[in-house]
PDB file of N, CA, C and O in Angstrom:
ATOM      1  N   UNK A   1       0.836  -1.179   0.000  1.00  0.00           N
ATOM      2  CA  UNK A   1       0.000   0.000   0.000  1.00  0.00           C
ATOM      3  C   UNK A   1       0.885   1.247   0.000  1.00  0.00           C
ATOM      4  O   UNK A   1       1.989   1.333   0.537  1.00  0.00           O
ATOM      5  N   UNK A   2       0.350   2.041  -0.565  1.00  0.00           N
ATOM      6  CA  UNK A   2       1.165   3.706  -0.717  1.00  0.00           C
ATOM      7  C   UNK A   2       1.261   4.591   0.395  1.00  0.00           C
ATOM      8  O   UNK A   2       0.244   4.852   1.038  1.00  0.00           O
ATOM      9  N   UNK A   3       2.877   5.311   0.836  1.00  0.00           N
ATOM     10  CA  UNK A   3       2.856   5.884   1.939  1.00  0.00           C
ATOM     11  C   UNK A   3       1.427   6.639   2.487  1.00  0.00           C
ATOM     12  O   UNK A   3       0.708   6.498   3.476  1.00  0.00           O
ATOM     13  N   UNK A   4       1.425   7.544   1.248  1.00  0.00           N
ATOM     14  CA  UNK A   4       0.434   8.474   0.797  1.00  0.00           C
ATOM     15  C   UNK A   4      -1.348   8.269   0.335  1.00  0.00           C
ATOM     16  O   UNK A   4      -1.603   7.314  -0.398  1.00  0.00           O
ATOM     17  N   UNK A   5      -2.045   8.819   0.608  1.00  0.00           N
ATOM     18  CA  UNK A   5      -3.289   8.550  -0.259  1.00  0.00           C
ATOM     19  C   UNK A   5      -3.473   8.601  -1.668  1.00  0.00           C
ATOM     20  O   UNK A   5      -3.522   9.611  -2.370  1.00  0.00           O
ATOM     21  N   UNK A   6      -3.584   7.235  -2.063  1.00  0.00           N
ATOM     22  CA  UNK A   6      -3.900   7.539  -3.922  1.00  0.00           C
ATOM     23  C   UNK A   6      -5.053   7.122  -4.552  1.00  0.00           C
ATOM     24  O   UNK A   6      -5.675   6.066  -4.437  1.00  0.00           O
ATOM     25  N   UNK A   7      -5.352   8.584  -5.575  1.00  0.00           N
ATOM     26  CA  UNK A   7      -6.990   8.352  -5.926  1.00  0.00           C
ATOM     27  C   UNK A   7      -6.907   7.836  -7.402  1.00  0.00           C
ATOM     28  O   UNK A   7      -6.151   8.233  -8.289  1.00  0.00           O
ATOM     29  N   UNK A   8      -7.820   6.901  -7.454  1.00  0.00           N
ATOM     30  CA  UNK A   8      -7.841   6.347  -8.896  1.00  0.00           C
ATOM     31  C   UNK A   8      -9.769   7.107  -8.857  1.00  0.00           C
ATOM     32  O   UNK A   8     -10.659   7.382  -8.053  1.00  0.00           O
ATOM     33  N   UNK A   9      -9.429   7.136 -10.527  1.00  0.00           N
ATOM     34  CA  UNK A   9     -11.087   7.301 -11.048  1.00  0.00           C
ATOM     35  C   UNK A   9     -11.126   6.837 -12.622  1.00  0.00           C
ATOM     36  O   UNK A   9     -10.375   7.147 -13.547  1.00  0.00           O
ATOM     37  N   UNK A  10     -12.163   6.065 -12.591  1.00  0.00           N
ATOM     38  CA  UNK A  10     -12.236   5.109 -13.482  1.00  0.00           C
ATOM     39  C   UNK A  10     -13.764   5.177 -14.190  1.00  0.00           C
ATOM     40  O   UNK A  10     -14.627   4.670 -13.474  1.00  0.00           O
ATOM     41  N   UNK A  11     -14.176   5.636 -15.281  1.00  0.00           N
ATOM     42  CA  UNK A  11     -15.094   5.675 -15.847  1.00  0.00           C
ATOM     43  C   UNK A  11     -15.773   4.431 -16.849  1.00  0.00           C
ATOM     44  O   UNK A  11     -15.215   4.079 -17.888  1.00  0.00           O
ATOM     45  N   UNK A  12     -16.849   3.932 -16.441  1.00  0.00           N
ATOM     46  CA  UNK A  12     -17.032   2.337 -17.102  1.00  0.00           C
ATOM     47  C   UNK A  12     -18.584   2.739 -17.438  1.00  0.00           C
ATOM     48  O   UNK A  12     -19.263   3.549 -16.807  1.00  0.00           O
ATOM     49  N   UNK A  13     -18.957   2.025 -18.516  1.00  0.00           N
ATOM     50  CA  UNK A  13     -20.418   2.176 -19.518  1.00  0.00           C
ATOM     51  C   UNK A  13     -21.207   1.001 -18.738  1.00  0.00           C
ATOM     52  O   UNK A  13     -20.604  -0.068 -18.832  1.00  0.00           O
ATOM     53  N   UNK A  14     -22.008   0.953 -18.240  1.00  0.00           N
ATOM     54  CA  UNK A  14     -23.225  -0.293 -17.955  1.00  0.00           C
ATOM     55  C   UNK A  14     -24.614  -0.409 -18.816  1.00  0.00           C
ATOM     56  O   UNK A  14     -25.619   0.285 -18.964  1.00  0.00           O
ATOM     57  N   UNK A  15     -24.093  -1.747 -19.336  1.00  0.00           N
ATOM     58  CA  UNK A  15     -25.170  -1.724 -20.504  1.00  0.00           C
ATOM     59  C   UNK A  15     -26.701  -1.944 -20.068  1.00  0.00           C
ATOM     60  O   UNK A  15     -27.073  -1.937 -18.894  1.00  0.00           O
ATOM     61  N   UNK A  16     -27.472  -2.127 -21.093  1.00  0.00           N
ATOM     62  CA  UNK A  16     -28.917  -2.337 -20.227  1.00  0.00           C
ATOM     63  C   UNK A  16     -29.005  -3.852 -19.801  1.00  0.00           C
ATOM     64  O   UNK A  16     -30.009  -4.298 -19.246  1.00  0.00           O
ATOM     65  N   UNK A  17     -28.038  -4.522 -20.055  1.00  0.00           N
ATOM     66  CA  UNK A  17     -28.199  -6.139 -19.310  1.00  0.00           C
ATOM     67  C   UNK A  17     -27.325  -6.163 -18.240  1.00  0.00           C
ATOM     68  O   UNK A  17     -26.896  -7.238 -17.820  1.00  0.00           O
ATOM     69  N   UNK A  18     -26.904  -4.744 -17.582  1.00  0.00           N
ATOM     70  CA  UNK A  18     -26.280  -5.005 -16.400  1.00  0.00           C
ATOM     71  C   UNK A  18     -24.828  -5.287 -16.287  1.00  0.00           C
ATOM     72  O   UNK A  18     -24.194  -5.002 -15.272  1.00  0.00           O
ATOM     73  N   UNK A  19     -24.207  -5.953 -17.525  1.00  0.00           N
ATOM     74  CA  UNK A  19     -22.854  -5.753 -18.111  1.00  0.00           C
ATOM     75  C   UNK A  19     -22.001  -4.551 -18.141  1.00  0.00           C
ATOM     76  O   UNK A  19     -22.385  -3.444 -18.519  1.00  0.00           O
ATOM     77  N   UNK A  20     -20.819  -4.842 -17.718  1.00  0.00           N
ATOM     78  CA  UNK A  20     -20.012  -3.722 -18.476  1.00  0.00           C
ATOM     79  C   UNK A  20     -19.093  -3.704 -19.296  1.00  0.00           C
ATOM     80  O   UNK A  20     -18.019  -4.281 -19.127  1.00  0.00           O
ATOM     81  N   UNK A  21     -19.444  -2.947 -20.420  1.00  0.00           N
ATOM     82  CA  UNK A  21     -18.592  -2.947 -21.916  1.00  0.00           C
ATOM     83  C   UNK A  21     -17.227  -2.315 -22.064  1.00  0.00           C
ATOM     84  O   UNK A  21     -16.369  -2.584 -22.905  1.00  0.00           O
ATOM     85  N   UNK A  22     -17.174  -1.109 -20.745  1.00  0.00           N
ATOM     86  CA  UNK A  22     -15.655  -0.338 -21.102  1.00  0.00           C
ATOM     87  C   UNK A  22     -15.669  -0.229 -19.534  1.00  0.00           C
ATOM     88  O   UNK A  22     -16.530  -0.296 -18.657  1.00  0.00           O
ATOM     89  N   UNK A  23     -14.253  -0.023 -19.594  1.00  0.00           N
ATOM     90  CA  UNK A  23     -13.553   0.543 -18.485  1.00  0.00           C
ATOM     91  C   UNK A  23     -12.609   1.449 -18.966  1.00  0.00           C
ATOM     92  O   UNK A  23     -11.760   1.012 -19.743  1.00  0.00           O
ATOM     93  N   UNK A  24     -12.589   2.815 -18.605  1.00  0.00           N
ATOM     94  CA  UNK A  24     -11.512   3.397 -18.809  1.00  0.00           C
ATOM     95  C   UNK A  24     -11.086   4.305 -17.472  1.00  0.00           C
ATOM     96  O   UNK A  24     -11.932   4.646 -16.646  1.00  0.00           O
ATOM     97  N   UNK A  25      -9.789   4.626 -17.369  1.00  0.00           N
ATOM     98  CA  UNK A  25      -8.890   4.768 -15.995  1.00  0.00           C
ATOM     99  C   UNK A  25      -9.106   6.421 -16.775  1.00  0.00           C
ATOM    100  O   UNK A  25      -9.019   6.607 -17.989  1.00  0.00           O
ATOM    101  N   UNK A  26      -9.418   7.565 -15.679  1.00  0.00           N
ATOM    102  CA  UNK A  26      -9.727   8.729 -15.744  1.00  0.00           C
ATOM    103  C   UNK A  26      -8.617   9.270 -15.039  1.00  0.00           C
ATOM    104  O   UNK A  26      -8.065  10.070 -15.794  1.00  0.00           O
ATOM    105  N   UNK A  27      -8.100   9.214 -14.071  1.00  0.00           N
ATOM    106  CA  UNK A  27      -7.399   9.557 -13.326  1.00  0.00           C
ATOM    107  C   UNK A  27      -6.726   8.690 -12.392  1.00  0.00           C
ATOM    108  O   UNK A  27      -7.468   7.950 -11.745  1.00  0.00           O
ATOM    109  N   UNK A  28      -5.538   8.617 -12.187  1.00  0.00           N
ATOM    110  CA  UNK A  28      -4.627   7.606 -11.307  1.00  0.00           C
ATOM    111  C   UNK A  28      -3.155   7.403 -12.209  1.00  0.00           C
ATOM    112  O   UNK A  28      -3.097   7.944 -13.313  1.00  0.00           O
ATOM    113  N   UNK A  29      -2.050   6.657 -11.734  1.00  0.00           N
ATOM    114  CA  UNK A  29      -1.237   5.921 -12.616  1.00  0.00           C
ATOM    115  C   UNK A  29      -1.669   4.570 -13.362  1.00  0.00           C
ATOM    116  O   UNK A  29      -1.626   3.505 -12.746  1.00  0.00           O
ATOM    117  N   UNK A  30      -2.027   4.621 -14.507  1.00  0.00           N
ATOM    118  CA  UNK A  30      -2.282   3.366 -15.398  1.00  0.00           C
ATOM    119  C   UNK A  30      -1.386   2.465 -15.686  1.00  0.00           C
ATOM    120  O   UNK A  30      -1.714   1.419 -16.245  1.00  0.00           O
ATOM    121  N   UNK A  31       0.336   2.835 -15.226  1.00  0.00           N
ATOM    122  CA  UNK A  31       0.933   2.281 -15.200  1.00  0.00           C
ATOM    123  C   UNK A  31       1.684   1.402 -14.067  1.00  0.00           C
ATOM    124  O   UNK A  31       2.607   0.593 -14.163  1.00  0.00           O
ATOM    125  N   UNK A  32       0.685   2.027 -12.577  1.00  0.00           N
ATOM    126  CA  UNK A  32       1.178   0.912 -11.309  1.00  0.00           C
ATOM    127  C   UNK A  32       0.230  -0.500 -11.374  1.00  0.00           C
ATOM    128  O   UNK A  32      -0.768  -0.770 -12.043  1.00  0.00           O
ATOM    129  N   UNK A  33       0.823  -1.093 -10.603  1.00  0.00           N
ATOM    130  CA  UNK A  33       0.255  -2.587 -10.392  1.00  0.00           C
ATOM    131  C   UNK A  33      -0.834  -2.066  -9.680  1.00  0.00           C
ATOM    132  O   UNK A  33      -1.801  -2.138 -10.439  1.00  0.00           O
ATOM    133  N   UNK A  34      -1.112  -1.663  -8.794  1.00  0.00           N
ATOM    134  CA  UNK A  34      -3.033  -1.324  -8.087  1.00  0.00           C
ATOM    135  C   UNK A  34      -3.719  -0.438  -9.138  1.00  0.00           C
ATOM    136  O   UNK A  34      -4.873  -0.156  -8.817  1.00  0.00           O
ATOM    137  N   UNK A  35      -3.271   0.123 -10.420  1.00  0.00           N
ATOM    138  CA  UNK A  35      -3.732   0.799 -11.402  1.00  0.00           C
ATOM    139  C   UNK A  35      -5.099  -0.516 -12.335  1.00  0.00           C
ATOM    140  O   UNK A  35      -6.256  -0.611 -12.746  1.00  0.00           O
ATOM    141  N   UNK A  36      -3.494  -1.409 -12.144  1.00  0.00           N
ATOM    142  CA  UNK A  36      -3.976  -1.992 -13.107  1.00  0.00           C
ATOM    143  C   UNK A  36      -4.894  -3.379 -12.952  1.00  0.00           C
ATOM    144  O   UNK A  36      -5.597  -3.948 -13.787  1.00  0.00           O
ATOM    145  N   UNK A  37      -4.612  -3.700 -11.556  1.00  0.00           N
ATOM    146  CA  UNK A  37      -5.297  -4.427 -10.672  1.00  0.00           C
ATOM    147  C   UNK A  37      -6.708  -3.796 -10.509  1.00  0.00           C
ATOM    148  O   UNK A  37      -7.678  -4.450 -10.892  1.00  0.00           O
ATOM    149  N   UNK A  38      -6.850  -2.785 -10.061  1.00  0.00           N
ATOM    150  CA  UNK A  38      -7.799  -2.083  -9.902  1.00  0.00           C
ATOM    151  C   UNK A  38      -8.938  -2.230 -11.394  1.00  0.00           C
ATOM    152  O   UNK A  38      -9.997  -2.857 -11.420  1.00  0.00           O
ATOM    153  N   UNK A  39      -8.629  -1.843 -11.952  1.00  0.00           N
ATOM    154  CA  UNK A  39      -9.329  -1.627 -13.640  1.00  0.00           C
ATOM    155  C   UNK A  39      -9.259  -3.326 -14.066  1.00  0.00           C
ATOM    156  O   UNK A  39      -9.711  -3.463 -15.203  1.00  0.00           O
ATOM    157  N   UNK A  40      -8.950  -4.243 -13.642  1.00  0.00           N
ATOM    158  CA  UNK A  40      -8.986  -5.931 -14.350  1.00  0.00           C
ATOM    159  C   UNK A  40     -10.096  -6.270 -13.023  1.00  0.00           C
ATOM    160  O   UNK A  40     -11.018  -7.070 -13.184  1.00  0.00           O
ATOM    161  N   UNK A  41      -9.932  -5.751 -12.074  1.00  0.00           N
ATOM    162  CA  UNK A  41     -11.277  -6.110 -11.134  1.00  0.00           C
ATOM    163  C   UNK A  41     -12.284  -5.724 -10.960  1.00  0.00           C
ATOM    164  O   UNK A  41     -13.216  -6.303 -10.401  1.00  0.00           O
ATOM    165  N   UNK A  42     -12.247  -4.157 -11.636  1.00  0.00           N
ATOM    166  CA  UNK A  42     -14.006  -3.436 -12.217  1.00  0.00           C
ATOM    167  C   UNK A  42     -14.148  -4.163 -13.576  1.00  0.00           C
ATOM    168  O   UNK A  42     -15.315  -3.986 -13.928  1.00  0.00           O
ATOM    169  N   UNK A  43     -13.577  -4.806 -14.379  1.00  0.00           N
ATOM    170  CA  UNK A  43     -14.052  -5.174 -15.711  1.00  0.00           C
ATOM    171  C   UNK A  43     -14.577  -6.440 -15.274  1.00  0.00           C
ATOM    172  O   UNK A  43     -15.780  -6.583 -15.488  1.00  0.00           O
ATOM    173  N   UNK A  44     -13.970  -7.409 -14.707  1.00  0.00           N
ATOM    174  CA  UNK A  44     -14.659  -8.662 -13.970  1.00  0.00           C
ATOM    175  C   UNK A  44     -16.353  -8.181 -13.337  1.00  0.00           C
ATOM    176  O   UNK A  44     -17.455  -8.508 -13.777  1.00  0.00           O
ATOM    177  N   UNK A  45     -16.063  -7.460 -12.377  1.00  0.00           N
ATOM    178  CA  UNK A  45     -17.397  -7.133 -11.216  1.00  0.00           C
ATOM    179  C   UNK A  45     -18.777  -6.818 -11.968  1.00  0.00           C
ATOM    180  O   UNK A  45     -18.925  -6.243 -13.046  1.00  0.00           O
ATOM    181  N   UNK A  46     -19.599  -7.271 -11.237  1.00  0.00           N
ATOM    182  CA  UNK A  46     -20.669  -7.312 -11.708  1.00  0.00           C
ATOM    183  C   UNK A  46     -21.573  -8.159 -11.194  1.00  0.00           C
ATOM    184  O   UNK A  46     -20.983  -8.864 -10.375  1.00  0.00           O
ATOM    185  N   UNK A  47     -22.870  -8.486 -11.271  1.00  0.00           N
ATOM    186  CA  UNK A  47     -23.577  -7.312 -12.441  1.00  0.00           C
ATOM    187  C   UNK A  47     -23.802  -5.626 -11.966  1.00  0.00           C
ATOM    188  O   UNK A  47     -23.392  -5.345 -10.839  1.00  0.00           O
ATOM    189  N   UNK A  48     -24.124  -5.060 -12.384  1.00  0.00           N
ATOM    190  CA  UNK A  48     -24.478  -3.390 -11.717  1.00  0.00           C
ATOM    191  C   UNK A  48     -25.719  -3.440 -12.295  1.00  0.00           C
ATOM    192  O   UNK A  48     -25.880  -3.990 -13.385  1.00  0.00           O
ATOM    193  N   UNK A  49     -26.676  -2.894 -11.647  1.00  0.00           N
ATOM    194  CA  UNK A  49     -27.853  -2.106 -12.187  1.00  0.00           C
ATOM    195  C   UNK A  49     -27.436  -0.965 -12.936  1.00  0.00           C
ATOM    196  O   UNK A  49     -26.660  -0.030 -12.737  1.00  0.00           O
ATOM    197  N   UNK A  50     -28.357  -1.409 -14.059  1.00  0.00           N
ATOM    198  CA  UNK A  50     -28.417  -0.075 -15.116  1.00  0.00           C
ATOM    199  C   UNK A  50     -29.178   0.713 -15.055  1.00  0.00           C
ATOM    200  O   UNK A  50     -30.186   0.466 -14.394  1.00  0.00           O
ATOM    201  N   UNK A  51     -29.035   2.099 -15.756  1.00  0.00           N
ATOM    202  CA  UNK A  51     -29.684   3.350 -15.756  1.00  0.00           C
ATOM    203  C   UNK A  51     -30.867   3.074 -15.331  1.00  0.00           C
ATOM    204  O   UNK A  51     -30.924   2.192 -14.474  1.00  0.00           O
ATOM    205  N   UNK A  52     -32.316   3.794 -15.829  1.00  0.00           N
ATOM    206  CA  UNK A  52     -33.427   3.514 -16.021  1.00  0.00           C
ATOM    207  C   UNK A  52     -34.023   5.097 -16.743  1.00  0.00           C
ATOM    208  O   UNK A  52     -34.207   6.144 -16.123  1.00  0.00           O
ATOM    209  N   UNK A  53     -34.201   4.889 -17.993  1.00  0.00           N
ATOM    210  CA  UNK A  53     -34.998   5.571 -18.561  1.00  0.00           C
ATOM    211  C   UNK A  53     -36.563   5.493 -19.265  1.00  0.00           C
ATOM    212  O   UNK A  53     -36.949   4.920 -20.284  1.00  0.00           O
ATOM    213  N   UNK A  54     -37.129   6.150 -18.472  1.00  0.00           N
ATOM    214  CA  UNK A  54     -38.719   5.712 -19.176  1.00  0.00           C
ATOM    215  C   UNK A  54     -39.571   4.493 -18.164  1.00  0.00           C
ATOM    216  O   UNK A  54     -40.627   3.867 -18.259  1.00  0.00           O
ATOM    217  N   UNK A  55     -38.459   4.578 -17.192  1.00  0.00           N
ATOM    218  CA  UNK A  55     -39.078   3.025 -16.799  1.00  0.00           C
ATOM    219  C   UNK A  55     -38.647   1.754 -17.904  1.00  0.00           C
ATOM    220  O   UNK A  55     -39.363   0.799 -18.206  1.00  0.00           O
ATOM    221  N   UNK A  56     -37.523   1.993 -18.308  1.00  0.00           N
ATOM    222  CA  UNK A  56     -36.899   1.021 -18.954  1.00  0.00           C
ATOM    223  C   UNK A  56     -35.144   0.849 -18.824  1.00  0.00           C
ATOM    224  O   UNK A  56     -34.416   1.831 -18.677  1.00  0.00           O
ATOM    225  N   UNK A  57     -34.627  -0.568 -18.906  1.00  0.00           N
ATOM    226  CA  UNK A  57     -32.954  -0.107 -18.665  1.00  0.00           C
ATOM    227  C   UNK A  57     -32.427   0.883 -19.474  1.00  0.00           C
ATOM    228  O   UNK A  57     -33.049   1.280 -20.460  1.00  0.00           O
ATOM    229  N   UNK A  58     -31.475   1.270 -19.199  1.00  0.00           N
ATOM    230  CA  UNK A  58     -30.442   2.428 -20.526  1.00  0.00           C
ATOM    231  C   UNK A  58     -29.018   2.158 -20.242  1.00  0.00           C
ATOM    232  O   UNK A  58     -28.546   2.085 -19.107  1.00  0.00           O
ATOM    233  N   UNK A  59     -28.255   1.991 -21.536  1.00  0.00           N
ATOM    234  CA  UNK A  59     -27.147   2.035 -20.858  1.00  0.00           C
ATOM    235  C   UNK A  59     -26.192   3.520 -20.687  1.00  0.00           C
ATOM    236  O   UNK A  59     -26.076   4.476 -21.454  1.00  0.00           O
ATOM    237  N   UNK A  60     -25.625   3.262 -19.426  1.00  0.00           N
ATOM    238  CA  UNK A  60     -25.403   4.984 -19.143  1.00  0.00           C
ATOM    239  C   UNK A  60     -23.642   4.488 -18.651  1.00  0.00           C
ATOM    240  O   UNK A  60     -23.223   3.360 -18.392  1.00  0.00           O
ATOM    241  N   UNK A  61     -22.825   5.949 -18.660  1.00  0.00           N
ATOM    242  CA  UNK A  61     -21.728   5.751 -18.133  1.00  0.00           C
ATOM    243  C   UNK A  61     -21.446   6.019 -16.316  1.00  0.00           C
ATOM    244  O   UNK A  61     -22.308   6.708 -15.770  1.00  0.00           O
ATOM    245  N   UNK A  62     -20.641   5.655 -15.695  1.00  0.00           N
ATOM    246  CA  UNK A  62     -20.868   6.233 -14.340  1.00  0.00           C
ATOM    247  C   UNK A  62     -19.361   5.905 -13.998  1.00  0.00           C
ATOM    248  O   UNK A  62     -18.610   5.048 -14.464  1.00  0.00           O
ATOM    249  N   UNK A  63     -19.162   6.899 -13.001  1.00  0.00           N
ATOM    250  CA  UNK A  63     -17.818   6.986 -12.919  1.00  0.00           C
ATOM    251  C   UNK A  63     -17.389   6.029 -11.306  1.00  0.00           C
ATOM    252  O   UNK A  63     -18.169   6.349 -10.409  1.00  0.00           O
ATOM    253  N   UNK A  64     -16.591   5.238 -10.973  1.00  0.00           N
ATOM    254  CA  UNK A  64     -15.406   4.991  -9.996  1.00  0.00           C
ATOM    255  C   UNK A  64     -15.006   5.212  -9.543  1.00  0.00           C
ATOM    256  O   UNK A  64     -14.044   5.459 -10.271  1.00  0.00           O
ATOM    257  N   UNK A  65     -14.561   5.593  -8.170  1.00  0.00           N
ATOM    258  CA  UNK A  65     -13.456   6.647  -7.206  1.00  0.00           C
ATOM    259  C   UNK A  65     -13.028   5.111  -6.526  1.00  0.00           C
ATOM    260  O   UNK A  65     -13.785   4.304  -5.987  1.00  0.00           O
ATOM    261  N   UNK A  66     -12.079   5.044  -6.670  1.00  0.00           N
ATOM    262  CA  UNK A  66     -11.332   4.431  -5.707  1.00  0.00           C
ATOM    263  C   UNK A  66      -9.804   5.358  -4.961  1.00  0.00           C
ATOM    264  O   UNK A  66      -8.941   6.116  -5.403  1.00  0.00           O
ATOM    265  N   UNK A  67     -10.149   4.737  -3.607  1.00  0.00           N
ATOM    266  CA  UNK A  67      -9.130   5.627  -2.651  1.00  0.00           C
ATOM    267  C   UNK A  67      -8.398   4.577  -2.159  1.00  0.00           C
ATOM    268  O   UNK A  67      -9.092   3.634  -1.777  1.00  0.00           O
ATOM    269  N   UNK A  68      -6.631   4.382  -1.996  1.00  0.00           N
ATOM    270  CA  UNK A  68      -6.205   3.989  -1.037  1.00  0.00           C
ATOM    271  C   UNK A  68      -5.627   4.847  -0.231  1.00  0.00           C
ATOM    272  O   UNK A  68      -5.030   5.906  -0.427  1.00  0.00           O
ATOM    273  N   UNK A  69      -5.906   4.200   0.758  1.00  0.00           N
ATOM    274  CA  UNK A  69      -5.054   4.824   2.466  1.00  0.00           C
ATOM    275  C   UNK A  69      -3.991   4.299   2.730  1.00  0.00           C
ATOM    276  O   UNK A  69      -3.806   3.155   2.314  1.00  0.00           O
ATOM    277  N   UNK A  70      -3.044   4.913   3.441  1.00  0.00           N
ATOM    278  CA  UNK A  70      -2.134   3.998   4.150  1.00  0.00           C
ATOM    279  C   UNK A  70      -2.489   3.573   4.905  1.00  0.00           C
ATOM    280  O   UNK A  70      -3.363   4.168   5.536  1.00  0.00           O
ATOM    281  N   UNK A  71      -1.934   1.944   5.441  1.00  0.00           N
ATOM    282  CA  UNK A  71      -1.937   0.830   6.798  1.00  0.00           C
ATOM    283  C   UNK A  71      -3.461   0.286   5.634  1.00  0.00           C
ATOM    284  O   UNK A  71      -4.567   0.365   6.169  1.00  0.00           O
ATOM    285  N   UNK A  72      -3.421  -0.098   4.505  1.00  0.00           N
ATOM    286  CA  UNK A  72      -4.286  -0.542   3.905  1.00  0.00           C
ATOM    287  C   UNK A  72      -5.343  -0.837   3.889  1.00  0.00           C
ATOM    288  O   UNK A  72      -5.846  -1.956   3.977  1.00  0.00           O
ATOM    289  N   UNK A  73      -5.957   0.501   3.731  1.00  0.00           N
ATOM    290  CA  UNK A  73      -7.972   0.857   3.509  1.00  0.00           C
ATOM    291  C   UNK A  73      -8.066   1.616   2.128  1.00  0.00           C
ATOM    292  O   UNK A  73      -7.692   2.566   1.440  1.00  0.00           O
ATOM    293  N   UNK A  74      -8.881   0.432   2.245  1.00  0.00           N
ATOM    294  CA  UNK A  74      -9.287   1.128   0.638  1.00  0.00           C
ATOM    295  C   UNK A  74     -10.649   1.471   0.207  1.00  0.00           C
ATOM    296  O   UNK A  74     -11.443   0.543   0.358  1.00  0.00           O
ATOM    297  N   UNK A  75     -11.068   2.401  -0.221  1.00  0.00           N
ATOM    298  CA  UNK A  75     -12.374   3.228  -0.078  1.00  0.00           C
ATOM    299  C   UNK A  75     -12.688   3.043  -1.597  1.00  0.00           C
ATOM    300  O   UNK A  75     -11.963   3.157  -2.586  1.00  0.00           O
ATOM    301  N   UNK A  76     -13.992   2.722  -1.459  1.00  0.00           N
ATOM    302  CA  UNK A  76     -14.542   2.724  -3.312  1.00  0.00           C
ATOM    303  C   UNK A  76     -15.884   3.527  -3.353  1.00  0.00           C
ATOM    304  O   UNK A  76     -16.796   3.272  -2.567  1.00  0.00           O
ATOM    305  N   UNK A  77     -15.949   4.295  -4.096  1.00  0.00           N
ATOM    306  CA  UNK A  77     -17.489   5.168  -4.044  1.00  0.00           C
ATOM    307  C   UNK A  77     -18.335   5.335  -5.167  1.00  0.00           C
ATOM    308  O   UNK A  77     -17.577   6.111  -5.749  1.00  0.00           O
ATOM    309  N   UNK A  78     -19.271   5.233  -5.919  1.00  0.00           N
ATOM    310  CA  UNK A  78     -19.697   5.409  -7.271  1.00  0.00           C
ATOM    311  C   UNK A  78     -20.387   6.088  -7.413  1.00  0.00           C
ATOM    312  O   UNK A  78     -21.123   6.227  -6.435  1.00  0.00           O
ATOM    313  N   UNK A  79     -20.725   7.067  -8.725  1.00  0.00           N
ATOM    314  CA  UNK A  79     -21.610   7.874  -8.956  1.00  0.00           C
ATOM    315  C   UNK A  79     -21.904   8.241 -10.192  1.00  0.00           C
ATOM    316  O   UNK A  79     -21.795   7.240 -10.900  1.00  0.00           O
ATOM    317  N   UNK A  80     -22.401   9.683 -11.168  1.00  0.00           N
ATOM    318  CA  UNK A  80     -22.572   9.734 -12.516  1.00  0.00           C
ATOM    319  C   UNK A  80     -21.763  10.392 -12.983  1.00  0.00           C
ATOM    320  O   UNK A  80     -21.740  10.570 -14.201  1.00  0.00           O
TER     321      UNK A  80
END
């Protein structure tokens, strides 16, 4: 874990079957191992509820915050 606090944000599409089609890394190093760990374990996870438009699914994008702490806590939060 990092001396320091490090924020990853990761923007991923959820389709209307609850799938997700993209992951892309918004902010963080894409090139550390928890970068990349991080982004191979939101593409796995699932299912998510999708949007809802109309009273029907949609697929919408929503973004990722992941936080680590030092003495290893790691905070995940989601939103649009």
């Amino acid at each position: 874990m990092p001396d320091s606090t490090t924020v990853y944000i990761f923007r991923m599409l959820v389709a209307r079957d609850s799938s997700i089609s993209t992951v892309k890394m918004v902010e963080g190093d894409s090139a550390s191992l928890a970068g990349r760990v991080l982004m191979d374990e939101l593409k796995r996870s699932g299912p998510w509820i999708p949007a809802q438009q109309g009273g029907r699914p949609a697929k919408a994008y929503m973004k990722v915050y992941v936080r680590l702490e030092p003495k290893s806590k790691l905070v995940v939060e989601y939103g649009e």
